[in-house]
Structure formats: structure tokens, C-alpha cells
C-alpha positions as CSV (number, residue, x, y, z in Angstrom):
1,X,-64.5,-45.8,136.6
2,X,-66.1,-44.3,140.1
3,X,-63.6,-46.0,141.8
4,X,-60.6,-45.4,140.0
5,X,-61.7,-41.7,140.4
6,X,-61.8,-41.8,143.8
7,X,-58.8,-43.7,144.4
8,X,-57.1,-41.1,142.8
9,X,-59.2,-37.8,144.8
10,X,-57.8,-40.3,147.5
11,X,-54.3,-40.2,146.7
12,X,-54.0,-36.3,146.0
13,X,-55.9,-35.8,149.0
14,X,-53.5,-37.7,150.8
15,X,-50.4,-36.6,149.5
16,X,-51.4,-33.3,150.0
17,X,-51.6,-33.9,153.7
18,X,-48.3,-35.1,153.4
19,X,-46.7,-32.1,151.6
20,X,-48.5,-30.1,154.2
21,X,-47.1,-32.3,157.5
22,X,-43.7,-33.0,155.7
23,X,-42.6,-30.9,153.5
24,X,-39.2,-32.4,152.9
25,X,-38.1,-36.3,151.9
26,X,-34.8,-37.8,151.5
27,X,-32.8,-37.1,148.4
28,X,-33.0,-39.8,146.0
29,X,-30.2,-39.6,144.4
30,X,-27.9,-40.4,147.8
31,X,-31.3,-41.8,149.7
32,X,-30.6,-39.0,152.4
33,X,-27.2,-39.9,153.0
34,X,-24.8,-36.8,151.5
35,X,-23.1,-39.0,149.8
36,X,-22.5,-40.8,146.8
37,X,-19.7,-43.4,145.2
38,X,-17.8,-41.8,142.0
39,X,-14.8,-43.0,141.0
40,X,-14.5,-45.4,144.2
41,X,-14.1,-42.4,146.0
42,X,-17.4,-40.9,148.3
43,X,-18.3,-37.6,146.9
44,X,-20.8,-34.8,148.0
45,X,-24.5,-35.4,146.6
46,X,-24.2,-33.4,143.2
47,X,-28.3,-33.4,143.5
48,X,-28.9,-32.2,147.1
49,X,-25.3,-30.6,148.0
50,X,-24.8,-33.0,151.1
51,X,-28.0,-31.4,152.7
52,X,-29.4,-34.7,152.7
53,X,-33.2,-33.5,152.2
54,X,-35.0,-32.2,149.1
55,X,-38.6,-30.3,148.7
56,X,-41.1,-32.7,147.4
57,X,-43.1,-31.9,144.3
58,X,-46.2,-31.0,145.8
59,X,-44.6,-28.0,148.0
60,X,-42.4,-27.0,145.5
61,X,-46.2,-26.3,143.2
62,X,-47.7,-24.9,146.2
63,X,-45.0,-22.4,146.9
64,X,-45.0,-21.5,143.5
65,X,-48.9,-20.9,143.3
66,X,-48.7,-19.1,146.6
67,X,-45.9,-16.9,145.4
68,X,-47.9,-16.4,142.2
69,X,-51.0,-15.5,143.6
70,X,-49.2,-13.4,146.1
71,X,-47.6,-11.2,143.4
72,X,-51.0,-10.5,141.4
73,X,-52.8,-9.9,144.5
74,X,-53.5,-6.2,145.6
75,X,-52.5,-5.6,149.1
76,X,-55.9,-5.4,151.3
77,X,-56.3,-1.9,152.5
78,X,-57.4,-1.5,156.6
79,X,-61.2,-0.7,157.3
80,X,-61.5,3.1,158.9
């Protein structure tokens, strides 16, 4: 159970790191192509709009916190 728990402090830990160094992956939809078969025909990435990269789950919480935390937060006042 101890280490199954920190395994996974481990992981989190680890892909936080990650969401901090690189925030974006490759869309998985198109696998950071642009570019997916429909029809036969190569069409624009309906998932990532041909942008290639998307925001990975961890910065996408993260920048929601922040913005969060940002908006209940009183601005601090400068020291006379």
C-alpha cells in the first residue's frame, strides 16, 4: 500500500514537472500532424484546428486555479 502511494506522489510529482517544462503535447487526434483522412480526402484537425499542439490536462487545471485564485484575491496594497 506504501508503495503504491508513492508511486503515485511519484507520478503527480513528475508530471507536474512536465506540465511545468512543457506545457504543450501533440494533438492526439492527428498525433501533431494538422491533418486527418475523411472521406479519402486530408482534412484540417477538427480537434486542434491544424495548430498541431494542444494544452495538457495538468496546465489547463493549473491555469484555471491560478485564474481562480487570482480573481478572489484582493490586490496587495504598497507599504508607506
Amino acid at each position: 500500500m506504501l508503495t503504491a502511494m508513492a508511486a503515485g506522489f511519484l507520478w503527480a510529482g513528475g508530471y507536474a514537472v512536465l506540465c511545468w517544462a512543457k506545457p504543450f503535447a501533440p494533438c492526439r487526434k492527428c498525433r501533431g500532424l494538422g491533418a486527418v483522412e475523411r472521406f479519402g480526402k486530408p482534412r484540417m484537425c477538427p480537434r486542434c484546428h491544424g495548430k498541431l499542439l494542444r494544452l495538457r490536462v495538468g496546465r489547463r487545471l493549473h491555469n484555471y486555479w491560478r485564474r481562480t485564485r487570482d480573481a478572489g484575491t484582493a490586490p496587495s496594497r504598497p507599504q508607506p
